[in-house]
C-alpha positions in Angstrom: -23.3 5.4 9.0 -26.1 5.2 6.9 -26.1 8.7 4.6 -27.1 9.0 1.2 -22.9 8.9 0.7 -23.3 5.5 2.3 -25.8 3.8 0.3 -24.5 5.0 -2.8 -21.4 3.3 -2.0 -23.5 0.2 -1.6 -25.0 0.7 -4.7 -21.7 1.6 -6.5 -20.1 -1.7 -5.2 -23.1 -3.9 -5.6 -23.2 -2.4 -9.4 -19.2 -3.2 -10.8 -17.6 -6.5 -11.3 -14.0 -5.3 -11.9 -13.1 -3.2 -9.0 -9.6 -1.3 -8.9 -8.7 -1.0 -5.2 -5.7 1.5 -4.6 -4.6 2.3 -1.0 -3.0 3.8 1.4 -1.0 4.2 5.1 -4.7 5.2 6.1 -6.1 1.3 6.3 -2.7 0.1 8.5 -3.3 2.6 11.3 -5.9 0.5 12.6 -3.3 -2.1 12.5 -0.9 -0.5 14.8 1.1 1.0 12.0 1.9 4.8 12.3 1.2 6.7 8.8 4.4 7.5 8.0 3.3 11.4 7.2 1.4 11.5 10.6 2.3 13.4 14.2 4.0 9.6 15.3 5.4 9.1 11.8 9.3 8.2 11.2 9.3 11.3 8.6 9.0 13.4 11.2 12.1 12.2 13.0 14.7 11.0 10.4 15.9 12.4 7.1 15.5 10.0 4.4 18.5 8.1 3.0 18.5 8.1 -0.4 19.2 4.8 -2.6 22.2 6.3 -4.4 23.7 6.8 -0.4 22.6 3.4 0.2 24.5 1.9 -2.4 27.6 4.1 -2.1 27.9 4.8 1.5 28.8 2.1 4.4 27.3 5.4 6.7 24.4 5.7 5.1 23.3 1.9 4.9 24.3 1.8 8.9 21.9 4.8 9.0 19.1 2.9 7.0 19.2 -0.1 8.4 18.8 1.8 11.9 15.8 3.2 10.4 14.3 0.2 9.3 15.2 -1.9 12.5 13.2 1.1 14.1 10.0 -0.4 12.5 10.7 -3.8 12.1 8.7 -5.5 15.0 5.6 -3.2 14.4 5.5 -4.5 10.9 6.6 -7.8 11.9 3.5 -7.9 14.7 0.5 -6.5 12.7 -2.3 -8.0 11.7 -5.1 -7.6 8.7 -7.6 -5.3 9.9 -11.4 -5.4 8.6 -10.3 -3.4 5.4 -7.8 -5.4 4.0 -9.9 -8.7 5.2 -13.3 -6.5 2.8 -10.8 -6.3 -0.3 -10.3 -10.3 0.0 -13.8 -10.6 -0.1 -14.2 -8.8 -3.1 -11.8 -10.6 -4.6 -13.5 -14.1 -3.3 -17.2 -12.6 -4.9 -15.2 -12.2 -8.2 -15.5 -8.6 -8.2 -11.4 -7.4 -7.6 -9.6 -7.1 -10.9 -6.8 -5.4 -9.0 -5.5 -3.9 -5.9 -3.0 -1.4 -6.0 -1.2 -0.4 -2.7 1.4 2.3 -1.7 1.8 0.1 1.5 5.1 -1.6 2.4 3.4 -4.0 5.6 2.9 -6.5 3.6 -1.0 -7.2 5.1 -2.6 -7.5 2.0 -0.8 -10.8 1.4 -1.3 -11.6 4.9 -5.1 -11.1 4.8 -5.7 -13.9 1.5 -5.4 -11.0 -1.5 -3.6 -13.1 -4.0 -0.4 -12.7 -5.8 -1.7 -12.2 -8.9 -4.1 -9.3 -7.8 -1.8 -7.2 -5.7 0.3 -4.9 -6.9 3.0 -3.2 -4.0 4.1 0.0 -5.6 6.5 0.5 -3.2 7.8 -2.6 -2.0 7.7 -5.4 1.4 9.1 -4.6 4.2 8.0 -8.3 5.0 11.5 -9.6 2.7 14.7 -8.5 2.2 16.4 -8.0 -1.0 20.1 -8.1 -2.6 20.9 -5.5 -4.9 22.8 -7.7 -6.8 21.5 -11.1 -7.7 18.1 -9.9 -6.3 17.1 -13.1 -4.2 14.8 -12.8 -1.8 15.1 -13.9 2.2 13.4 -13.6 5.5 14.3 -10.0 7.2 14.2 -11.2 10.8 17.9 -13.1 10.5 19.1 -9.9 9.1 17.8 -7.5 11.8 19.2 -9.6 14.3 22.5 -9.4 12.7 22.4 -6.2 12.4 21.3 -5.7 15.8 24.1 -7.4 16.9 27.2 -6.3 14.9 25.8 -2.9 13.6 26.8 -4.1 10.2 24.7 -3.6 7.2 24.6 -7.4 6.2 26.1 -8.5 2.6 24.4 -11.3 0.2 26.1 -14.2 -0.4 26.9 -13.2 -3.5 28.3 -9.9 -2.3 25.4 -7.5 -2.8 24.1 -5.2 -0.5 20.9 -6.6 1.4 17.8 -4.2 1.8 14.5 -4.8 2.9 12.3 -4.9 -0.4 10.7 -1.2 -0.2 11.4 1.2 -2.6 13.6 4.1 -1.4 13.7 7.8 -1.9 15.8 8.1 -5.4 14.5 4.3 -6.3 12.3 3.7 -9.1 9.5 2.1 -9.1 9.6 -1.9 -10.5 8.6 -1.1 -14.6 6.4 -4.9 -14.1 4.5 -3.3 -10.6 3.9 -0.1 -12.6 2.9 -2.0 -16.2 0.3 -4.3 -13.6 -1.3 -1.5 -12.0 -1.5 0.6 -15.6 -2.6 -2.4 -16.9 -5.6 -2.6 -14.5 -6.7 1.2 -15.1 -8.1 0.1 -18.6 -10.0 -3.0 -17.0 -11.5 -1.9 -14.2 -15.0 -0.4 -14.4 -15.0 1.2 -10.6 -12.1 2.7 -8.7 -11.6 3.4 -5.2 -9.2 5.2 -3.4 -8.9 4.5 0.3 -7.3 5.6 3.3 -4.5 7.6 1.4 -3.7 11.5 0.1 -2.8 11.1 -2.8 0.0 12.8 -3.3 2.4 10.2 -3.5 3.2 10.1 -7.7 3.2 8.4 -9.6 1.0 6.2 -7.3 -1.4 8.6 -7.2 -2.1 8.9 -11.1 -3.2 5.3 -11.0 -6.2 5.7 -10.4 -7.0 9.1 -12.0 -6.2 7.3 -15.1 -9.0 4.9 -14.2 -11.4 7.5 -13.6 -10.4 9.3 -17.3 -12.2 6.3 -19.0 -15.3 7.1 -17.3 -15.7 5.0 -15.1 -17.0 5.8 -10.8 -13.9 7.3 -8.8 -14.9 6.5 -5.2 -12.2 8.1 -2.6 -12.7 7.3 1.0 -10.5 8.4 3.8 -10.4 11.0 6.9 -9.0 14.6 5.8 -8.1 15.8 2.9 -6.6 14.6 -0.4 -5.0 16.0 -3.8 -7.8 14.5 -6.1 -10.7 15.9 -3.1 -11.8 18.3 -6.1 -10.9 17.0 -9.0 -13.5 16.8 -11.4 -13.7 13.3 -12.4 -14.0 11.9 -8.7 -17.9 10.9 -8.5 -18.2 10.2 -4.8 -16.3 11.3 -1.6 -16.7 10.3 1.8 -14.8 11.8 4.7 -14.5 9.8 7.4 -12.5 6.5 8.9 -12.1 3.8 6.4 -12.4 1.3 9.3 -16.2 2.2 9.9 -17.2 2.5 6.1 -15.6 0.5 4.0 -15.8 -3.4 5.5 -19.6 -2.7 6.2 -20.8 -1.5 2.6 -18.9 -4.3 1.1 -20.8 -6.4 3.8 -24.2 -5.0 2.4 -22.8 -4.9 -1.1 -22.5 -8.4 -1.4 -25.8 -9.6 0.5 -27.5 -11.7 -1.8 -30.9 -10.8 -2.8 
C-alpha cells in the first residue's frame, strides 16, 4: 500500500512526538484471538453474566467461569503480532506518550509496551483477581481447579476470584480511566486502530484528544462510530496488519 492515505500516515507519524495509541479486538485477530463482536465471537453464543450475578449468584459464577475457561488457552497461547511489536517501537523512538487498549489478552505487555504507558480499559485476562482483598495470581491454577471440581475458586481470604477483566455492570478502574484522560491533553497525534468504536466510554478517549486539535488517525477494516465525525483528519480502511507496522517502519527511518 502506497496511496496518498499511506504516505500521509508516514508523514503524520514521522511529524508527532507524543503519540496516543488506543486499540482494539481488530489488532488480536491476527493473533488467533476471535473479535469478540465477530461471526466466531463468544457474544454470539453466550449471554453475558453480569458482575452483580457474579458476586451474588454461586450459578452465575459457575456460568462465568465456564465462559472464561472457554477462552483461556487461546489467550493463554497467543503471541504479539506486528502491530503491537510497531507500538513498542514507538515507544523505544520516544514517540508513545500513551497507549490505551480496550483489549483483555494482555499482548501489549507481552510485546515490551511498558507499565507505565499502557493503559487496559477493560482489564487482563492474563491474572486473576479477588474481589475482596484484590491480590493478584496466575489464572492457570485456577482454571485447572475449576476444571476439575466445577467450583468457582475462593481467595484465601474468602473473596470471590475472577479473572482481572472488567464485566458487563463493572466500572471501569477511576486510576485506568484518570491515565488515559490524562493522556488526551498530552498527546499531540491520536490513532485509533483496529476497533469500532462503539465501546463507551473507551471510545471517547480519543475523541477528546482530537477536540484539542490535534491529527485523529483511525485505521481499521469496516466501519466505525467516529468514520464521519468531523474532527477525524485521516481514515484508512483496510487491515491494520498490512498498514500500520510498515508506516511506522518508514516513519522512523532515519534521514
Amino acid at each position: 500500500m502506497k496511496d496518498e492515505r499511506f504516505l500521509m500516515l508516514i508523514d503524520t507519524l514521522r511529524d508527532a512526538s507524543d503519540i496516543l495509541v488506543f486499540t482494539g479486538a481488530g489488532i488480536s485477530t491476527a493473533s488467533g484471538i476471535p473479535d469478540y463482536r465477530g461471526p466466531q465471537g463468544v457474544w454470539t453464543r453466550r449471554t453475558p453474566v453480569y458482575y452483580q450475578d457474579f458476586m451474588r449468584s454461586e450459578a452465575a459464577r459457575i456460568e462465568y467461569w465456564d465462559y472464561k475457561f472457554e477462552g483461556w488457552e487461546v489467550f493463554r497461547e497467543a503471541q504479539p503480532n506486528p502491530v503491537h511489536h510497531a507500538i513498542v517501537k514507538l515507544e523505544r523512538a520516544s514517540k508513545l506518550r500513551k497507549l490505551i487498549t480496550q483489549n483483555v489478552d494482555g499482548l501489549h505487555a507481552c510485546a515490551g509496551t511498558t507499565h507505565g504507558r499502557l493503559v487496559e480499559l477493560h482489564g487482563n485476562s492474563r491474572a486473576v483477581e479477588c474481589q475482596r482483598c484484590h491480590k493478584r495470581s496466575d489464572p492457570g491454577p485456577h482454571f485447572d481447579s475449576f476444571k476439575q471440581t466445577r467450583k468457582p475458586p475462593i481467595c484465601r481470604c474468602g473473596g470471590h476470584l475472577k479473572p482481572a477483566t472488567i464485566s458487563f455492570g463493572q466500572s471501569l478502574r477511576e486510576r485506568d480511566l484518570d491515565g488515559a484522560f490524562a493522556a488526551t491533553k498530552e498527546c499531540d497525534l491520536v490513532i485509533a486502530l483496529g476497533s469500532t468504536l462503539s465501546v463507551y466510554p473507551a471510545a471517547s478517549v480519543p475523541l477528546l484528544a482530537a477536540e484539542r486539535g490535534v491529527p485523529y488517525v483511525i485505521i481499521t477494516r469496516g466501519a466505525t462510530e467516529h468514520d464521519t465525525h468531523p474532527l477525524v483528519s485521516l481514515r484508512i480502511d483496510g487491515d491494520v496488519l498490512d498498514i500500520f507496522p510498515p508506516a511506522v517502519e518508514e516513519a522512523l527511518k532515519v534521514g
